[in-house]
Biopython code that builds the backbone (N, CA, C, O; Angstrom):
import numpy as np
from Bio.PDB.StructureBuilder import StructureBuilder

atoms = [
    (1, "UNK", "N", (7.784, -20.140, -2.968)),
    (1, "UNK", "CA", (6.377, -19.982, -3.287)),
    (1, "UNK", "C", (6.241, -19.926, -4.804)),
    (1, "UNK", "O", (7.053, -19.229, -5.414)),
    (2, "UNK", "N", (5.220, -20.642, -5.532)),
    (2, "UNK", "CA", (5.252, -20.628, -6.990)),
    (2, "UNK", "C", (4.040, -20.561, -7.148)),
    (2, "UNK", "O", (3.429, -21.192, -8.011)),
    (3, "UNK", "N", (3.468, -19.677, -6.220)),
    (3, "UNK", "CA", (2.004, -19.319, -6.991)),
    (3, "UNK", "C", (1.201, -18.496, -8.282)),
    (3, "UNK", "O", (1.623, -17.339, -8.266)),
    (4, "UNK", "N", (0.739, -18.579, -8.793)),
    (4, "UNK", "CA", (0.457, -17.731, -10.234)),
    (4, "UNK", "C", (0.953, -16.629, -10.125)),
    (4, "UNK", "O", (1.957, -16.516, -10.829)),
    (5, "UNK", "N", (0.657, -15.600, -9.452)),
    (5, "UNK", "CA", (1.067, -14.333, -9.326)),
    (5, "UNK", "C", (2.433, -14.045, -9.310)),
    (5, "UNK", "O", (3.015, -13.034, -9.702)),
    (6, "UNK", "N", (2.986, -15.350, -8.664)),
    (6, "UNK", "CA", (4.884, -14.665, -8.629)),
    (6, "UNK", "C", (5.344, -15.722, -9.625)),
    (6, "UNK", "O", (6.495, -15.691, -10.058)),
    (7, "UNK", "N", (4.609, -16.511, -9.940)),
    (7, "UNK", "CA", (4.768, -16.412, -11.987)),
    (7, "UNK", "C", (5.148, -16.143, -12.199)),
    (7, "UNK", "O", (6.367, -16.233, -12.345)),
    (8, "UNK", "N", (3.902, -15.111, -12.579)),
    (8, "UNK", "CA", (3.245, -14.252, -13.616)),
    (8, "UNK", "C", (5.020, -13.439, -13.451)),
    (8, "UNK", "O", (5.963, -13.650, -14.214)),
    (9, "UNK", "N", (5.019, -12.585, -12.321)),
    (9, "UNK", "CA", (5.974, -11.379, -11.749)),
    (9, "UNK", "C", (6.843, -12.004, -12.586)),
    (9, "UNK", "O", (6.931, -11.244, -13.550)),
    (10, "UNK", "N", (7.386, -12.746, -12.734)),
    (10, "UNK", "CA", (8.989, -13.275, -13.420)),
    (10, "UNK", "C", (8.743, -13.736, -15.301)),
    (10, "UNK", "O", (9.503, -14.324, -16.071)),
    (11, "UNK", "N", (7.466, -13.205, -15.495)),
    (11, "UNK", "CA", (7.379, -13.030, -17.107)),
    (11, "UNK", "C", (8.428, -11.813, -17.634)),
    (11, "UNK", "O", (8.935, -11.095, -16.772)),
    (12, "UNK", "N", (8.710, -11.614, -18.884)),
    (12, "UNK", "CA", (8.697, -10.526, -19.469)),
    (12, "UNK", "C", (8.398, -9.522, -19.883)),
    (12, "UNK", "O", (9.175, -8.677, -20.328)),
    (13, "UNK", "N", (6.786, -9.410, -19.781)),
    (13, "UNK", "CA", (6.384, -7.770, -19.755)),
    (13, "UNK", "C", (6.151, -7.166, -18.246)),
    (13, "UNK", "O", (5.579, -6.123, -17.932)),
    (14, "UNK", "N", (6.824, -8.229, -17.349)),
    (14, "UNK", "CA", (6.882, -7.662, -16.326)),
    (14, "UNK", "C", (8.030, -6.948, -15.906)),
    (14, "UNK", "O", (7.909, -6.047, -15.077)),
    (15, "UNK", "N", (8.992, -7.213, -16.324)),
    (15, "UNK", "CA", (9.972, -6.427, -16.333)),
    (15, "UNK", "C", (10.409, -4.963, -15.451)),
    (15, "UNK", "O", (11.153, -5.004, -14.472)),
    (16, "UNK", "N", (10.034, -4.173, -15.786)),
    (16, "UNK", "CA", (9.956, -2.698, -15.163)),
    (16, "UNK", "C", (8.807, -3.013, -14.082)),
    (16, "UNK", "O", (8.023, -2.157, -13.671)),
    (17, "UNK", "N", (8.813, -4.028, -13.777)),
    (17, "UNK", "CA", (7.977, -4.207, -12.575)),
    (17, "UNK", "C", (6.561, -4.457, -12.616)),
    (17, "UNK", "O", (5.977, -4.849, -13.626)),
    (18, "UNK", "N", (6.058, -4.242, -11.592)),
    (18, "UNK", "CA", (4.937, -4.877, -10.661)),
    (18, "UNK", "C", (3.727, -3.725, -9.769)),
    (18, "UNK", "O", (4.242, -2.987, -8.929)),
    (19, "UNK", "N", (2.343, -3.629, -9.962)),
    (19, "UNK", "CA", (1.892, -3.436, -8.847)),
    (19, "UNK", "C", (0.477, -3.967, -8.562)),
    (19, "UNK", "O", (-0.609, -4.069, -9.133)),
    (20, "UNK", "N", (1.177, -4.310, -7.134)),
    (20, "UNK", "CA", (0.054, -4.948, -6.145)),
    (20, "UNK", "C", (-1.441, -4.184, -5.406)),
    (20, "UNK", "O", (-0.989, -3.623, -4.408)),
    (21, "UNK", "N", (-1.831, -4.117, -5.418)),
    (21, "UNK", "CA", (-2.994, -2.932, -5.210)),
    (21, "UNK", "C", (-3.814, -3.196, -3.889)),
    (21, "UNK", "O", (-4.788, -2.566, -3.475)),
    (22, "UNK", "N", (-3.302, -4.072, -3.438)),
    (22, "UNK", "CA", (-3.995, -4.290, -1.901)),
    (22, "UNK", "C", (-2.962, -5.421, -1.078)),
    (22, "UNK", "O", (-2.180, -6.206, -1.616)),
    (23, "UNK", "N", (-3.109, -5.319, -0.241)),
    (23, "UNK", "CA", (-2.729, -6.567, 1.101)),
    (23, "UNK", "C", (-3.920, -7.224, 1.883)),
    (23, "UNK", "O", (-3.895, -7.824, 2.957)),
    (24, "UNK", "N", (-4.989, -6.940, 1.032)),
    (24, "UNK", "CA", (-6.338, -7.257, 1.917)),
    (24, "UNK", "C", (-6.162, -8.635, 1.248)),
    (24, "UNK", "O", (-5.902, -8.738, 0.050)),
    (25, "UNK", "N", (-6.374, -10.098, 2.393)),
    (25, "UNK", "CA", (-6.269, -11.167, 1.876)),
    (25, "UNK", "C", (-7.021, -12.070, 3.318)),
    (25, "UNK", "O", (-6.860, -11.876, 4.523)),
    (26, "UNK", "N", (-7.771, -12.971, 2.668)),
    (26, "UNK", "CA", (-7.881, -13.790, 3.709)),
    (26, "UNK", "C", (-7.236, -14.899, 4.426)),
    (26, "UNK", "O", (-7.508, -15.506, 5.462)),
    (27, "UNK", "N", (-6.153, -14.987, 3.418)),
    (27, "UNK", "CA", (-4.808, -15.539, 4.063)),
    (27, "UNK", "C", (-3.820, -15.419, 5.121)),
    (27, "UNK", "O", (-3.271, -16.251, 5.844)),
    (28, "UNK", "N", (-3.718, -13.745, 4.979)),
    (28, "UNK", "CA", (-3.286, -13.740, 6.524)),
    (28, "UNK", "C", (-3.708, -12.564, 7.377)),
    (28, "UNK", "O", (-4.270, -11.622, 6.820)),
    (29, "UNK", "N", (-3.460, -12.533, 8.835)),
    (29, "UNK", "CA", (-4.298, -12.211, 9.637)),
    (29, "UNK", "C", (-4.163, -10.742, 9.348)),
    (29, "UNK", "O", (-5.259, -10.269, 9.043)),
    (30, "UNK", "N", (-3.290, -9.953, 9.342)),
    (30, "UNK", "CA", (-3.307, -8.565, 8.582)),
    (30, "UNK", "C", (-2.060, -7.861, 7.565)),
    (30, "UNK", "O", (-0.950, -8.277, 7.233)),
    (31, "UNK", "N", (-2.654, -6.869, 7.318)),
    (31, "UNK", "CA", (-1.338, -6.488, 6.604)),
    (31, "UNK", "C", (-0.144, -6.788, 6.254)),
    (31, "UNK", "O", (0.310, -7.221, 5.195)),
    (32, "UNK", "N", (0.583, -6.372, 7.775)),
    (32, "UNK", "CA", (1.655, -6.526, 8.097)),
    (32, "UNK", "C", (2.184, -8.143, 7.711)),
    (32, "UNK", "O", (3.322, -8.397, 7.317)),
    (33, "UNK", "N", (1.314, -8.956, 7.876)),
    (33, "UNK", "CA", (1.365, -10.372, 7.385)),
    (33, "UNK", "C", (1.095, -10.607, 6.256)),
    (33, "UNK", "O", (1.823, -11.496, 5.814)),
    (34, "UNK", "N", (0.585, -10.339, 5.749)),
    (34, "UNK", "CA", (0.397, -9.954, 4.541)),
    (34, "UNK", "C", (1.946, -9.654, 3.493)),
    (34, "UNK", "O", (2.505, -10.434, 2.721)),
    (35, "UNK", "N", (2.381, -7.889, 3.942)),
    (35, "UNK", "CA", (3.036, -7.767, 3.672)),
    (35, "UNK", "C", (4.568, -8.282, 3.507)),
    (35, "UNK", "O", (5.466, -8.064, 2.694)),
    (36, "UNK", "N", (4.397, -9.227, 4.905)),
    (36, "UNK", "CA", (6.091, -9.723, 4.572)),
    (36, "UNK", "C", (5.659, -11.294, 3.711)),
    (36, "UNK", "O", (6.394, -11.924, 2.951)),
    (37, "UNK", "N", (4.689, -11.527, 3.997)),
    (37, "UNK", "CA", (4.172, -13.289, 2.757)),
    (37, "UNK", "C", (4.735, -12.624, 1.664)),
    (37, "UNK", "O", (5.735, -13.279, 1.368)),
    (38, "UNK", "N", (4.583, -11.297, 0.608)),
    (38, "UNK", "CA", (4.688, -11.009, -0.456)),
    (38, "UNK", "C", (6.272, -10.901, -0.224)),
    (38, "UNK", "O", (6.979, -11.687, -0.854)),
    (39, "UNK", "N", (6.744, -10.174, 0.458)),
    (39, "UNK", "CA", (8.373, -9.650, 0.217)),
    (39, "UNK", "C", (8.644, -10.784, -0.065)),
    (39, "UNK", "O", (9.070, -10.976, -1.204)),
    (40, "UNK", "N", (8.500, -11.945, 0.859)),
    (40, "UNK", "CA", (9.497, -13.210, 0.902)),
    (40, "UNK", "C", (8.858, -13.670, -0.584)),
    (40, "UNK", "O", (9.673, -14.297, -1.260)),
    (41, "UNK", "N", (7.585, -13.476, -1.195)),
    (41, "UNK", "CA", (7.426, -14.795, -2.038)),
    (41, "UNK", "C", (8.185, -14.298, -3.168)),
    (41, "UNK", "O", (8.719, -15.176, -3.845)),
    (42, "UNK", "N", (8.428, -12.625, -3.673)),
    (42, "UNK", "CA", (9.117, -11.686, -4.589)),
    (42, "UNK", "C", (10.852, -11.738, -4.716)),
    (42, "UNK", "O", (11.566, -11.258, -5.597)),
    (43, "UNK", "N", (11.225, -12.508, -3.493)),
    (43, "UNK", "CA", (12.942, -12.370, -3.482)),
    (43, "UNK", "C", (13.158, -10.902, -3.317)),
    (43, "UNK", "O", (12.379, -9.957, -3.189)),
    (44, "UNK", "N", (14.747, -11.027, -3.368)),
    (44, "UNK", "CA", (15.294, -9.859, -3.632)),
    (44, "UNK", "C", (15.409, -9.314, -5.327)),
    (44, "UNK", "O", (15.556, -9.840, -6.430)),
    (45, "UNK", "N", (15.261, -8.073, -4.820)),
    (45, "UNK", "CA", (14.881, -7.052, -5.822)),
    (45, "UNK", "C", (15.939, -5.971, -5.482)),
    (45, "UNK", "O", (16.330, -5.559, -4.390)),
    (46, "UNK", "N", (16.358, -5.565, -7.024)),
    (46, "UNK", "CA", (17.218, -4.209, -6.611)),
    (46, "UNK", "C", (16.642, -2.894, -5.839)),
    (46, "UNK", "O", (17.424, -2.211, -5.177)),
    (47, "UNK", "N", (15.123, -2.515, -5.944)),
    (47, "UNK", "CA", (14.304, -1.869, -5.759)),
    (47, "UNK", "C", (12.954, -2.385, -5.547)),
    (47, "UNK", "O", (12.302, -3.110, -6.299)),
    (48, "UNK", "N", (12.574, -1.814, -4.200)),
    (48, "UNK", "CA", (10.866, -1.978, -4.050)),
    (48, "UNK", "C", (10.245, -0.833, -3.201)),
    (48, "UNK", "O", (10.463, -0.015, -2.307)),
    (49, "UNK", "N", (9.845, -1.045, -3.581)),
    (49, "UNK", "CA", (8.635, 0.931, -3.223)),
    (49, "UNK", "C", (7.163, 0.125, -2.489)),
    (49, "UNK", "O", (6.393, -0.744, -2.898)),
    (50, "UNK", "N", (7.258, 0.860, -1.327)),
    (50, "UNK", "CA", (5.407, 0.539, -0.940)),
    (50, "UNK", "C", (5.217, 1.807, -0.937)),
    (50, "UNK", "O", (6.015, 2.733, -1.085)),
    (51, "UNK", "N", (4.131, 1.789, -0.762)),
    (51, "UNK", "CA", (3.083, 3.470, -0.921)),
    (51, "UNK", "C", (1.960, 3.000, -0.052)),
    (51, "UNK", "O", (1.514, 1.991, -0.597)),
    (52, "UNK", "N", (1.406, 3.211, 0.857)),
    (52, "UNK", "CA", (0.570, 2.961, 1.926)),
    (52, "UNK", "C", (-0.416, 4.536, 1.681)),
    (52, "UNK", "O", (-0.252, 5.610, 2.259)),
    (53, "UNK", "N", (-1.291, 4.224, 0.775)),
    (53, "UNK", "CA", (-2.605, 5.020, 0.229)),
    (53, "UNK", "C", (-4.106, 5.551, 1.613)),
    (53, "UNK", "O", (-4.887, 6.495, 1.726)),
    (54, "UNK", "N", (-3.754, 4.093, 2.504)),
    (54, "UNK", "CA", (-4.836, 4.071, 3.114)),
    (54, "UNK", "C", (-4.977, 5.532, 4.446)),
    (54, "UNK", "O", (-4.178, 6.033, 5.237)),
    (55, "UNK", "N", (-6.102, 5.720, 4.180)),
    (55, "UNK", "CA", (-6.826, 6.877, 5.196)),
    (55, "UNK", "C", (-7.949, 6.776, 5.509)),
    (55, "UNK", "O", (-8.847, 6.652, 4.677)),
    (56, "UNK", "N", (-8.165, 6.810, 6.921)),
    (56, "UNK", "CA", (-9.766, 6.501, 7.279)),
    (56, "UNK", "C", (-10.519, 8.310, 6.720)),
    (56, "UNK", "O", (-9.782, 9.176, 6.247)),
    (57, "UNK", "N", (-11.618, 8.462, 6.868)),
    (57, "UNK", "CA", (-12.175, 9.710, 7.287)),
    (57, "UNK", "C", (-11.787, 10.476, 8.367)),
    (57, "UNK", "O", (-10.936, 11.359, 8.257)),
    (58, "UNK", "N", (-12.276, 10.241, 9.275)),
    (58, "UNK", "CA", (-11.689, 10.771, 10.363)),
    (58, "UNK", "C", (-10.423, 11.320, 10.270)),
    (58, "UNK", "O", (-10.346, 12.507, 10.588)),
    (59, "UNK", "N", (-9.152, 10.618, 9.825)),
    (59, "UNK", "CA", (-8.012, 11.968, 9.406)),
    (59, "UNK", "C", (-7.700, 12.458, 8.774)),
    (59, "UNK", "O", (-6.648, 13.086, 8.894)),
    (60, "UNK", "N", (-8.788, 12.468, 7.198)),
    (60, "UNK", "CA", (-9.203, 13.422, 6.704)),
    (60, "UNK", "C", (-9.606, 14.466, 7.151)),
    (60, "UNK", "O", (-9.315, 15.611, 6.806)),
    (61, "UNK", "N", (-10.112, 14.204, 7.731)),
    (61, "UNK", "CA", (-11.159, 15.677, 8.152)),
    (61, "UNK", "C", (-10.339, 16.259, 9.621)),
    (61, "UNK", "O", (-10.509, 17.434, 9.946)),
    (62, "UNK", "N", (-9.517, 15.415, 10.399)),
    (62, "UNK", "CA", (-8.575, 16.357, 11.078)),
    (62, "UNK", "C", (-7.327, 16.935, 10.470)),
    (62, "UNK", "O", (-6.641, 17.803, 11.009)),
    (63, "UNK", "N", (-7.069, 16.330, 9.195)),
    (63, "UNK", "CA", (-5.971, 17.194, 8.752)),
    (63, "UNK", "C", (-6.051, 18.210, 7.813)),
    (63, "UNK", "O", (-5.064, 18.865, 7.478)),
    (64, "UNK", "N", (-7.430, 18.426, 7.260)),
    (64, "UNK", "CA", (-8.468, 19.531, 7.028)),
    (64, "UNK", "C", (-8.077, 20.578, 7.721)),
    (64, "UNK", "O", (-7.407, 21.588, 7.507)),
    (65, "UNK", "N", (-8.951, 19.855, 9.072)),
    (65, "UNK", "CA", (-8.749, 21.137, 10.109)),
    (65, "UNK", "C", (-8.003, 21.651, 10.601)),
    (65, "UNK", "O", (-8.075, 22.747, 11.158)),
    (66, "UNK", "N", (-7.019, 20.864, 10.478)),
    (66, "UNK", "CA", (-5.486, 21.272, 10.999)),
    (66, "UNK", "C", (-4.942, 22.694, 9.736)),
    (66, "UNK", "O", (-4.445, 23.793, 9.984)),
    (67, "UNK", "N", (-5.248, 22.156, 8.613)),
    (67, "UNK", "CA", (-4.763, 23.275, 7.852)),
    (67, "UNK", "C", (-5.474, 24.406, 7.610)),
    (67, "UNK", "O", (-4.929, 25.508, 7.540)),
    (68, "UNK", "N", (-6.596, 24.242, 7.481)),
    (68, "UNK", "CA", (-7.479, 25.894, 8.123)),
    (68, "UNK", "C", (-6.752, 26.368, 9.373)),
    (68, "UNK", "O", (-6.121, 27.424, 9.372)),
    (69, "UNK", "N", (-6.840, 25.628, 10.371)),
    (69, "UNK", "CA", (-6.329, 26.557, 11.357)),
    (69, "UNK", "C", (-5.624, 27.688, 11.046)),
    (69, "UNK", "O", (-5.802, 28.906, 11.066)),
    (70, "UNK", "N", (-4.299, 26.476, 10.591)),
    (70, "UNK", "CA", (-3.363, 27.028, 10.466)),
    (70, "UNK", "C", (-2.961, 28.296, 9.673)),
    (70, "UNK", "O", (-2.184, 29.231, 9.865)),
    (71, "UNK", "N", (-3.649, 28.001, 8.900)),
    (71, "UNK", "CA", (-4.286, 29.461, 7.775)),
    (71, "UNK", "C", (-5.323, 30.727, 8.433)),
    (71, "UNK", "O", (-5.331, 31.872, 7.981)),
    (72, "UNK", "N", (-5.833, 30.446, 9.120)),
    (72, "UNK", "CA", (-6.494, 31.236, 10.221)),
    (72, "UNK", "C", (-7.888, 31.454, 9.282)),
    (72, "UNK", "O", (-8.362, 32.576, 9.104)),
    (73, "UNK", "N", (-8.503, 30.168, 8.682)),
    (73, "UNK", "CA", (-9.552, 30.411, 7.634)),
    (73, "UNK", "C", (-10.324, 29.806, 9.237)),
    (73, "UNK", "O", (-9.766, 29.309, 10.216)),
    (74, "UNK", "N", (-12.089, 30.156, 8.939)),
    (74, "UNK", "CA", (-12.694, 29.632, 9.643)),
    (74, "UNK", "C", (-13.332, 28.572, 9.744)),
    (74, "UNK", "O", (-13.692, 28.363, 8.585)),
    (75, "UNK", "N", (-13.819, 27.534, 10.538)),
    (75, "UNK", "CA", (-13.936, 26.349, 10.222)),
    (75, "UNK", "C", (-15.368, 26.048, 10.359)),
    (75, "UNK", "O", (-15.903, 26.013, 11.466)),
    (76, "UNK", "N", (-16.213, 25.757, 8.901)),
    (76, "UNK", "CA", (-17.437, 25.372, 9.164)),
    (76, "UNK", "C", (-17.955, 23.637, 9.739)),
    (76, "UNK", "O", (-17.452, 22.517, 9.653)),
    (77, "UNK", "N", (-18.839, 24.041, 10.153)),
    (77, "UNK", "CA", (-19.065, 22.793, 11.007)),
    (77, "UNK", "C", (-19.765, 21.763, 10.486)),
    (77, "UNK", "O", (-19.959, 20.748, 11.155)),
]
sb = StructureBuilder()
sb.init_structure("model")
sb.init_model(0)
sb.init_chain("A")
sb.init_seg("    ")
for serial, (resi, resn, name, xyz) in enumerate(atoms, 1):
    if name == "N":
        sb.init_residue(resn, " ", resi, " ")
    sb.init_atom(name, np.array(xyz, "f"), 0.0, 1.0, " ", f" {name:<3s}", serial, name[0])
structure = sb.get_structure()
């Protein structure tokens, strides 16, 4: 793959690396597809780190509640 981006990645102030800030693409059907299009287009690397940021609301707010509980604070509604 020699698209701009994995270029770009093989410049010199890239060096100490790279980051990608989403997998949202209309290229492929999700993530996970997503995610391995990039591994393969990057090669091998001595090191690569994902960090998976994403959280809906909803488990926000149950893992909220989970830790009040657990604290025995009370839980407003």
């Amino acid at each position: 793959m020699s698209s701009p981006e994995m270029i770009r990645v093989k410049l010199s102030d890239c060096y100490r690396g790279v980051v990608f800030d989403s997998l949202e693409t209309l290229f492929a059907r999700n993530a996970a597809a997503a995610l391995l299009c990039l591994l393969k287009a990057i090669g091998t690397r001595e090191h690569i780190y994902v960090i998976n940021m994403a959280q809906d609301y909803a488990a926000m707010k149950a893992q909220e509640k989970a830790k009040k509980e657990q604290e025995g604070k009370p839980i407003p509604s």
